[in-house]
Kinemage of the C-alpha trace (Angstrom):
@kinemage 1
@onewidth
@group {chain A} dominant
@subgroup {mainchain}
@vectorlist {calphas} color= white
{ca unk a 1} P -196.096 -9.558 -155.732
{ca unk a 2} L -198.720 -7.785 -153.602
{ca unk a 3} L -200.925 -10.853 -154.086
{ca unk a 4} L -198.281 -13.337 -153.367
{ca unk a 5} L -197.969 -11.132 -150.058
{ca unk a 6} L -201.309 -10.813 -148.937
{ca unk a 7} L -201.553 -14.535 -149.444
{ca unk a 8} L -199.087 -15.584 -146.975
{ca unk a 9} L -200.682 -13.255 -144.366
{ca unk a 10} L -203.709 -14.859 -144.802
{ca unk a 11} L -201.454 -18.130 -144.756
{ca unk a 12} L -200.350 -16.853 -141.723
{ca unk a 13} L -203.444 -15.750 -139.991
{ca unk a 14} L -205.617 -19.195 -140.872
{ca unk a 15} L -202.122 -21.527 -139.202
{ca unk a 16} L -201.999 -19.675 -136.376
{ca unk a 17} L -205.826 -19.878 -135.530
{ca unk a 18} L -205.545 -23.558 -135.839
{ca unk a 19} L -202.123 -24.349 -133.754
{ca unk a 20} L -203.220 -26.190 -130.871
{ca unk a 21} L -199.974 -25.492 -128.867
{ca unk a 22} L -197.078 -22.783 -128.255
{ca unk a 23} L -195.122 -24.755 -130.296
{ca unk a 24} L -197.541 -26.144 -132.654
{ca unk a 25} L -197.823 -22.339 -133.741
{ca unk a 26} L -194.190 -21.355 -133.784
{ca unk a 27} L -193.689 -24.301 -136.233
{ca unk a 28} L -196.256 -22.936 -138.464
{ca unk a 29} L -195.618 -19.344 -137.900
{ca unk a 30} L -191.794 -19.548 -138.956
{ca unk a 31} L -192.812 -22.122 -142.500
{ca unk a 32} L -195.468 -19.283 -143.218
{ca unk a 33} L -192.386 -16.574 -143.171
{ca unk a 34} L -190.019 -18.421 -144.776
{ca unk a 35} L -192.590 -18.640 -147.969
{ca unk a 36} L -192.888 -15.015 -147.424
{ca unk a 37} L -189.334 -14.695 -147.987
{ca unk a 38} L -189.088 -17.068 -150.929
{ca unk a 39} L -192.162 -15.154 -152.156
{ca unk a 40} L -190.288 -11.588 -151.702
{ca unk a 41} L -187.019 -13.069 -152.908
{ca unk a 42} L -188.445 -14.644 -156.203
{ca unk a 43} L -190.698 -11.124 -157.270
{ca unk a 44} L -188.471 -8.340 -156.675
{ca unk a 45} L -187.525 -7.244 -159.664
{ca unk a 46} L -183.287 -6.593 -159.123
{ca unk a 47} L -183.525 -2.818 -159.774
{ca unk a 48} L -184.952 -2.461 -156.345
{ca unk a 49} L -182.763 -5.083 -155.110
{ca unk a 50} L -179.953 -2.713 -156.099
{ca unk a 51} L -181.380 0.298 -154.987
{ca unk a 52} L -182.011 -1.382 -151.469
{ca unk a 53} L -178.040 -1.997 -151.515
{ca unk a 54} L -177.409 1.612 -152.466
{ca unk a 55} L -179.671 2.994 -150.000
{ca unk a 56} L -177.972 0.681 -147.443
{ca unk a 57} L -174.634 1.896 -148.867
{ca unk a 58} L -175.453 5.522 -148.130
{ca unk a 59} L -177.575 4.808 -144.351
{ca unk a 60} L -174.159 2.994 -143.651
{ca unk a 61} L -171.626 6.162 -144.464
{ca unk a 62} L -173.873 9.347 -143.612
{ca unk a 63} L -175.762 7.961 -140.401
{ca unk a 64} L -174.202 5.532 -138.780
{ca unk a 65} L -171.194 7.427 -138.321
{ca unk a 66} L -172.664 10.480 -136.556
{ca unk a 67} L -174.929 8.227 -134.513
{ca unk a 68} L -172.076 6.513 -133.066
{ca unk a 69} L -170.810 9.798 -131.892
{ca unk a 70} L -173.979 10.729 -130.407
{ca unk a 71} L -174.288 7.426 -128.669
{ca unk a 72} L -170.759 7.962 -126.968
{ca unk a 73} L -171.259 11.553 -126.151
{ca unk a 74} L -174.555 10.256 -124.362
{ca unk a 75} L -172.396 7.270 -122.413
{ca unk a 76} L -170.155 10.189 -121.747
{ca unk a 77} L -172.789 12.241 -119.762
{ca unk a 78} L -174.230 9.024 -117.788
{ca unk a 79} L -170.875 7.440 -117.060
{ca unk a 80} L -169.927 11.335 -115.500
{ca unk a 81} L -172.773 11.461 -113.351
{ca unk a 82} L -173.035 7.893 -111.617
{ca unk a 83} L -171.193 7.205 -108.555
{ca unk a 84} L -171.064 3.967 -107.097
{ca unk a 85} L -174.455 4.686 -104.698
{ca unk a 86} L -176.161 5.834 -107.663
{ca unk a 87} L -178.511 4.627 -109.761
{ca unk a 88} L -179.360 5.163 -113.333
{ca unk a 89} L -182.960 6.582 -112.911
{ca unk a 90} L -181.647 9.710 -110.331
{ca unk a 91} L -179.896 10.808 -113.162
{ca unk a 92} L -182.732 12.721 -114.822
{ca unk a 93} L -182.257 15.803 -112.298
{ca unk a 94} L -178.661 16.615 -111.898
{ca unk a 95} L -178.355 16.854 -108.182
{ca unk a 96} L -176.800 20.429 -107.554
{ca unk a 97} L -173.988 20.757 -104.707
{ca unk a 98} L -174.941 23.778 -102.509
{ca unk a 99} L -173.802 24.146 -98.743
{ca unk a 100} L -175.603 26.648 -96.433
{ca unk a 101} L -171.721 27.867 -95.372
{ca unk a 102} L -171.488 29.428 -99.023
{ca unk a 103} L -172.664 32.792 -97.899
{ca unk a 104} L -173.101 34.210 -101.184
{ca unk a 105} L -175.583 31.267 -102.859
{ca unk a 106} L -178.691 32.987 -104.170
{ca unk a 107} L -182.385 31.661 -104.048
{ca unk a 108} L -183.139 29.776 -107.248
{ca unk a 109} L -186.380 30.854 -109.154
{ca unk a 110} L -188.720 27.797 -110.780
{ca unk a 111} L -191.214 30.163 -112.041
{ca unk a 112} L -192.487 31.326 -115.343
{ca unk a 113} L -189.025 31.553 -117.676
{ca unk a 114} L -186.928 29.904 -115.116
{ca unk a 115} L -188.657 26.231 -114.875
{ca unk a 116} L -185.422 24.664 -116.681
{ca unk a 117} L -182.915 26.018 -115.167
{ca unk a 118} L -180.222 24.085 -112.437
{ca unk a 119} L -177.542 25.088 -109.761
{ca unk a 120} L -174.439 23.390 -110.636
{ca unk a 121} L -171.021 23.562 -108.933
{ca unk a 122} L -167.604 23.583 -110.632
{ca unk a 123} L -165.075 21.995 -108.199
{ca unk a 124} L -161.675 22.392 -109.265
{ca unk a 125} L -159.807 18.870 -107.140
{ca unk a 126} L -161.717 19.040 -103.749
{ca unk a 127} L -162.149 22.969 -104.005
{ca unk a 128} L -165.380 24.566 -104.616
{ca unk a 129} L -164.648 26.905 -107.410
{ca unk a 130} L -167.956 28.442 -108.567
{ca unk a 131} L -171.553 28.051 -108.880
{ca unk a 132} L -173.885 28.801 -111.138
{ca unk a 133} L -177.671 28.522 -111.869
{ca unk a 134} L -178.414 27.598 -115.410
{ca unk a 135} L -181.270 28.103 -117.686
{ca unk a 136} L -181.225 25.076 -120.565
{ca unk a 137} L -183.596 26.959 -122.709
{ca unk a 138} L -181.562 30.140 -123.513
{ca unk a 139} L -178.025 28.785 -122.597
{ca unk a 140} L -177.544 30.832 -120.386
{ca unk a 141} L -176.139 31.065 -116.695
{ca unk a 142} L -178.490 33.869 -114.645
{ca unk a 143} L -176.012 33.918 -112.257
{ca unk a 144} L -172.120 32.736 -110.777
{ca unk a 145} L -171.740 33.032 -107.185
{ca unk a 146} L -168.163 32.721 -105.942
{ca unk a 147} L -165.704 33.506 -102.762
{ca unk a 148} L -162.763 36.055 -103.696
{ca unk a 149} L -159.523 36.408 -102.024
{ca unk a 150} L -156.138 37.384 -102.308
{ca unk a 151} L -154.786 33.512 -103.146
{ca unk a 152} L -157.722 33.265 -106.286
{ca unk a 153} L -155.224 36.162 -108.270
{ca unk a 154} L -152.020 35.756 -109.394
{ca unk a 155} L -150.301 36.086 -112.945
{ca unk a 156} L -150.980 32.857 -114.479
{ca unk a 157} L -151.079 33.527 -118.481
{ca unk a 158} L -154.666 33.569 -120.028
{ca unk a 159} L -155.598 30.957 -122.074
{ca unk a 160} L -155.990 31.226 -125.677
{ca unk a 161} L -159.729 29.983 -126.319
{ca unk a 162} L -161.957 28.455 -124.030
{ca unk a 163} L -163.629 24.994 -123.687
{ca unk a 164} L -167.067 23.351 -123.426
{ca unk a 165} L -168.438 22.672 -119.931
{ca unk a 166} L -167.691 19.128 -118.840
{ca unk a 167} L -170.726 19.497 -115.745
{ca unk a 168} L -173.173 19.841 -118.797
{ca unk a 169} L -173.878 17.659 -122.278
{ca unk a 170} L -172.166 19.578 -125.158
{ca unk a 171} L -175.813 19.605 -126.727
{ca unk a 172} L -176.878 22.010 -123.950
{ca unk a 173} L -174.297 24.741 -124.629
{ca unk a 174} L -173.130 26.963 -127.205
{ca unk a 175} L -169.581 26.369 -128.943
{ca unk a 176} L -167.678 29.871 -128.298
{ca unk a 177} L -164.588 27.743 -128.213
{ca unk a 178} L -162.604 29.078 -131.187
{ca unk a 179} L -165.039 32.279 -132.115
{ca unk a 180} L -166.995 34.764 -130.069
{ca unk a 181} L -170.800 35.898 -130.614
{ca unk a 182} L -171.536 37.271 -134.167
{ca unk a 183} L -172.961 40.718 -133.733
{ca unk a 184} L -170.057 42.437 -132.450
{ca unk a 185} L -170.949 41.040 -128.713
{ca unk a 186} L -167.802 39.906 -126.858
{ca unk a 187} L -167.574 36.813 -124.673
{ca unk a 188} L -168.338 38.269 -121.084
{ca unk a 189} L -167.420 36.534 -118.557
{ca unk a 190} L -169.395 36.323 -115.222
{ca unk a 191} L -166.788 35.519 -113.054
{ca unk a 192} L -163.459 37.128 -113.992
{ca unk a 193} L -160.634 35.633 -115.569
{ca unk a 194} L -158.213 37.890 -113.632
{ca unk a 195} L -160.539 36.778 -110.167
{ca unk a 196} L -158.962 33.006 -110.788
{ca unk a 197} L -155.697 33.520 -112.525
{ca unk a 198} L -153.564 32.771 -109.443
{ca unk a 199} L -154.624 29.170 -109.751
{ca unk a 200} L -153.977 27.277 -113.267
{ca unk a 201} L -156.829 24.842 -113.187
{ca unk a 202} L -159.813 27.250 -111.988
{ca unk a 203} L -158.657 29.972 -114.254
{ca unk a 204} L -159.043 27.444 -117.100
{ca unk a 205} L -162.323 26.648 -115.862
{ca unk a 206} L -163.749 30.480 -115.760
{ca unk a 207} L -163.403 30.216 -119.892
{ca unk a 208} L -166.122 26.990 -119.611
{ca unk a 209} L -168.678 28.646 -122.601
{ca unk a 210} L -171.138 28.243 -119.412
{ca unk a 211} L -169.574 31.586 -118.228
{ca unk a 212} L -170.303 33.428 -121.019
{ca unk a 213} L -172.887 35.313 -122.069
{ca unk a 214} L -173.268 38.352 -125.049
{ca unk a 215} L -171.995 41.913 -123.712
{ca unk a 216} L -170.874 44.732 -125.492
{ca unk a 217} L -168.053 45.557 -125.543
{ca unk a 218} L -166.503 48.572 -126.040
{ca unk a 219} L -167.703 50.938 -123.101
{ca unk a 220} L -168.796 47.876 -121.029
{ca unk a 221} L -167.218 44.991 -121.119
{ca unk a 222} L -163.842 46.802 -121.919
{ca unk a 223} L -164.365 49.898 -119.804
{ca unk a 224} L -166.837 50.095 -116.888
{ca unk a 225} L -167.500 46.688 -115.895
{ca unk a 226} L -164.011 45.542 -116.491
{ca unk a 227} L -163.260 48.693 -113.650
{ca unk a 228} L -165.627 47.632 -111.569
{ca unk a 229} L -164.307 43.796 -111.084
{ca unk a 230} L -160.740 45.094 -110.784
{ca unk a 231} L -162.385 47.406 -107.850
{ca unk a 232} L -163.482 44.251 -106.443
{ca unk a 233} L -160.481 42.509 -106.747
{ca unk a 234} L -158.528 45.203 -105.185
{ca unk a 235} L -161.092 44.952 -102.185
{ca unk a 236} L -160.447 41.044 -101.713
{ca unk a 237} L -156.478 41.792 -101.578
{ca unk a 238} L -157.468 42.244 -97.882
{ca unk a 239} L -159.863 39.750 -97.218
{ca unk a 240} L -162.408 37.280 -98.340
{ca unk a 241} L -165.173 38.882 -100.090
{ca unk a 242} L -168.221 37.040 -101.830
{ca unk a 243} L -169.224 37.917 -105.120
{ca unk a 244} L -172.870 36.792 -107.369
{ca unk a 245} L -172.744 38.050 -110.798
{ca unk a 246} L -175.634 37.853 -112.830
{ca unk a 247} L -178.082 38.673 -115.998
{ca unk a 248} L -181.550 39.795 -116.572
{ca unk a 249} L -183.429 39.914 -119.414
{ca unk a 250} L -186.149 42.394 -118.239
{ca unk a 251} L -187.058 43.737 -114.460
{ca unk a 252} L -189.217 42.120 -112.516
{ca unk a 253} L -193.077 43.717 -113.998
{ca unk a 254} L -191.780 44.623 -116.844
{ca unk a 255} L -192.585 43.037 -120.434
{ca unk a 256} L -189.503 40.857 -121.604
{ca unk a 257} L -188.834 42.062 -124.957
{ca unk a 258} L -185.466 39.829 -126.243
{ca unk a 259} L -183.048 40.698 -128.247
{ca unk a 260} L -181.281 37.394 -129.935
{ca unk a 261} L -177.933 36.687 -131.299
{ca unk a 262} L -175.804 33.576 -132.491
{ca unk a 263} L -172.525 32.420 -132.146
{ca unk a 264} L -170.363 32.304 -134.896
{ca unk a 265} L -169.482 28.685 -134.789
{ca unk a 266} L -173.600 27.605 -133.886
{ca unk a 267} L -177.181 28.196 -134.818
{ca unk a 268} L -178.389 28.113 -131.515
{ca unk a 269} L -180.422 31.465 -130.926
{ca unk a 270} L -179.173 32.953 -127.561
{ca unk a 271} L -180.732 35.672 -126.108
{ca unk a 272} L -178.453 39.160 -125.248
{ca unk a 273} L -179.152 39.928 -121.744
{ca unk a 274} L -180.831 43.575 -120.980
{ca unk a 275} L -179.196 43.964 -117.631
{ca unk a 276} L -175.996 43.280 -115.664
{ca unk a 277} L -175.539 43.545 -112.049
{ca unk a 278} L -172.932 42.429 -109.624
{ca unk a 279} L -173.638 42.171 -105.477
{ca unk a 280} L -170.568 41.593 -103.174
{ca unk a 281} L -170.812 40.820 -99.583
{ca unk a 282} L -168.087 41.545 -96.430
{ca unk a 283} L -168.787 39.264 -93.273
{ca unk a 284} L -167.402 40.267 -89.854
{ca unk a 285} L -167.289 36.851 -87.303
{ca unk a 286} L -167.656 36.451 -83.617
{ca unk a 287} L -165.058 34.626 -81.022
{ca unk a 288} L -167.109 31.692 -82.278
{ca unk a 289} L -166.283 31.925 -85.397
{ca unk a 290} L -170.119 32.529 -86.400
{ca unk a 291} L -171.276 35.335 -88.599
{ca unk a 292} L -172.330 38.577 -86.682
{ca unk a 293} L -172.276 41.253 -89.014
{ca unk a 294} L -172.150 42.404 -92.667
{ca unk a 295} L -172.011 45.115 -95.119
{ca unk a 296} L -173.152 44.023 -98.801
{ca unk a 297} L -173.385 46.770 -102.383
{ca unk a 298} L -174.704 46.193 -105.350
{ca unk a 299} L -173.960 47.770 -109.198
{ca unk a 300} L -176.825 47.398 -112.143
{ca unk a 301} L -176.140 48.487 -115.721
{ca unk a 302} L -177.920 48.121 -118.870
{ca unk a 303} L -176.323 46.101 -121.307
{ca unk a 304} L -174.505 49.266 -123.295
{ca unk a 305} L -171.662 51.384 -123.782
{ca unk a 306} L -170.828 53.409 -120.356
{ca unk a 307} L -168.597 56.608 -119.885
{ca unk a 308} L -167.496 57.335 -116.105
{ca unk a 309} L -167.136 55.387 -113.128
{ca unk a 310} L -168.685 52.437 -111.783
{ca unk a 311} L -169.223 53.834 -108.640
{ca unk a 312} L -171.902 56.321 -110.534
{ca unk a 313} L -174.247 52.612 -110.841
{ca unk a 314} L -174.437 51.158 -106.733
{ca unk a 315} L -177.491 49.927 -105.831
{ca unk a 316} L -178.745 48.218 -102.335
{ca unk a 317} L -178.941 44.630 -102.904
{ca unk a 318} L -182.752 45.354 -101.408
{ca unk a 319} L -183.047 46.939 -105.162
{ca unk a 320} L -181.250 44.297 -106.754
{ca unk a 321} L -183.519 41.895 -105.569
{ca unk a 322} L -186.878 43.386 -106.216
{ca unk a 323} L -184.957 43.745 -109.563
{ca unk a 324} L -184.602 40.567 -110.270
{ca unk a 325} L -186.674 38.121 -107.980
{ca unk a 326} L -183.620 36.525 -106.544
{ca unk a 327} L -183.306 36.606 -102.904
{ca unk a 328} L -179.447 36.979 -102.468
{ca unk a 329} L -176.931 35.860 -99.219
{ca unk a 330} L -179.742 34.028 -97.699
{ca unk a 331} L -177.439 31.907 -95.333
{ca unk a 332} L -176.910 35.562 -93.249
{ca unk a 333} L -178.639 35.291 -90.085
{ca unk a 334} L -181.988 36.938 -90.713
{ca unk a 335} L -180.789 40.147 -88.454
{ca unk a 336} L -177.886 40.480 -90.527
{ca unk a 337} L -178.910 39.960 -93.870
{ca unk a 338} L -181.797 43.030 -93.129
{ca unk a 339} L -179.132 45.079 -92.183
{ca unk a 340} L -176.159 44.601 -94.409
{ca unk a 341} L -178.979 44.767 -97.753
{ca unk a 342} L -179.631 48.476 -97.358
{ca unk a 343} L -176.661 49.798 -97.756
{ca unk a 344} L -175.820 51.527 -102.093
{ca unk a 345} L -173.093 53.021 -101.113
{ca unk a 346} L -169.266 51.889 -101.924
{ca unk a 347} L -167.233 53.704 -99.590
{ca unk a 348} L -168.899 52.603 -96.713
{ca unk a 349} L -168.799 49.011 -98.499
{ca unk a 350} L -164.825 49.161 -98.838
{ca unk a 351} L -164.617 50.566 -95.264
{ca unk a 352} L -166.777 48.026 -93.326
């Protein structure tokens, strides 16, 4: 059969040198491959014809199948991001939402482990909810910045699981939708269920898997840090107060040294963040409705069990940000943002 084969090529080669015309050669080019099939037809022995049929058996029930799913989930993720002005080759780069009037919208980082990472916005109708900034290659959000106020709480029931982030391809996240981490790690939320339960829709939308990330939790994320956000929440009773929660996996200078842990329902490797810390900003506003002064505190913890209060763990956001490398409430005026960064202590925080 090989013979038979390599004789039609040649065939194939010596018409095509001599056509003397576009169609001249595809005349000659399609006789030379229908010999090749009556060639391949006539020496196949039927065993291979039969394992052929299998094999095609077999591509058509195991692959094709999951393929098709992975085609739609891909029309799924263009079709979400093109508006009628767009066109298909913007939508490499997700083009983050980010106004200068959200006060508490950190600096992003594009350096060293932070080169894949995006700001995204979760709008809930024509509402900004939250944003966050997050890193593709350890599925994980750095950091959620969000407004709290008396209107975000209520008493809306808690859902019972949570749900895959429709901003982002289900490829790019990890599926805590039935189970949590394994390890023992609970599902910590970065912004606060009980910070969006007086609104159905953006409560649902605080248990996106996005807004998770691995924290212990007895001691943490059951004790100290759950105080801690229901200090907050008690603070924004009152008045608006602005809120970026975030993770580190090492201090800025020091060697990252990760710690990695699954979920239960995925083999993606996600790493356990080292460090918590929460910053919250109060804004005081002219006759002019502009921004003239501010008061700002900050809380770090490692990620562990905690006894005592949270009050024990302020920091200035000045710390926070040599901390971290983030540069946070940029949008203050200059003179303001100097001034209100300083400041560890809560009292004078609640007080401002």
């Amino acid at each position: 059969m090989r013979r038979l084969l390599s004789v039609a090529v040649a065939l194939f080669a010596i018409t095509t040198s001599q056509a003397q015309s576009l169609e001249d050669w595809l005349e000659k080019a399609e006789k030379v491959v229908k010999d090749a099939v009556e060639v391949v037809d006539e020496y196949v022995a039927p065993p291979v014809k039969e394992a052929v049929k299998e094999a095609a058996k077999v591509v058509d029930e195991y692959v094709v199948p999951p393929v098709k799913e992975a085609v739609k989930d891909a029309a799924k993720d263009v079709k979400k991001y093109i508006t009628e002005d767009m066109e298909l080759p913007q939508l490499a780069k997700r083009q983050p939402v980010v106004e200068s009037s959200w006060l508490e919208i950190p600096t992003q980082r594009e350096d060293g482990y932070y080169a894949d990472a995006e700001v995204v916005t979760v709008m809930s109708g024509e509402e900004r909810n939250y944003t966050f900034y997050y890193d593709f290659d350890t599925y994980t959000s750095l950091w959620v910045a969000y407004p709290l106020e008396a209107r975000h709480m209520g008493s809306c029931e808690r859902p019972k699981g949570w749900d895959y982030n429709p901003y982002l391809s289900v490829s790019d996240q990890v599926n805590l939708c039935s189970r949590s981490y394994a390890d023992d790690y609970s599902r910590g939320h970065l912004i606060p269920n009980a910070s969006r339960n007086g609104n159905r829709d953006m409560q649902l939308q605080t248990f996106y898997v996005t807004n998770s990330v691995p924290q212990v939790q007895d001691g943490f994320n059951g004790g100290i840090w759950q105080r801690l956000e229901a200090g907050l929440q008690s603070v924004a009773e009152s008045e608006r107060i602005y809120i970026v929660t975030g993770v580190a996996f090492e201090k800025m200078g020091e060697e990252r040294d990760v710690v990695y842990t699954m979920a239960r329902d995925d083999v993606k490797r996600v790493p356990v963040p080292k460090y918590f810390y929460k910053v919250a900003l109060k804004v005081a506003y002219d006759d002019a409705g502009e921004v003239c002064d501010a008061q700002s505190v900050g809380f770090w913890f490692e990620n562990r069990s905690y006894k005592g209060g949270f009050v024990e763990h302020t920091q200035s956001v000045d710390t926070i940000e040599e901390w971290t490398g983030f540069d946070f409430f940029p949008n203050l005026p200059d003179d303001v943002e100097v001034r209100a960064e300083t400041n560890a202590n809560w009292n004078k925080f609640t007080s401002f």
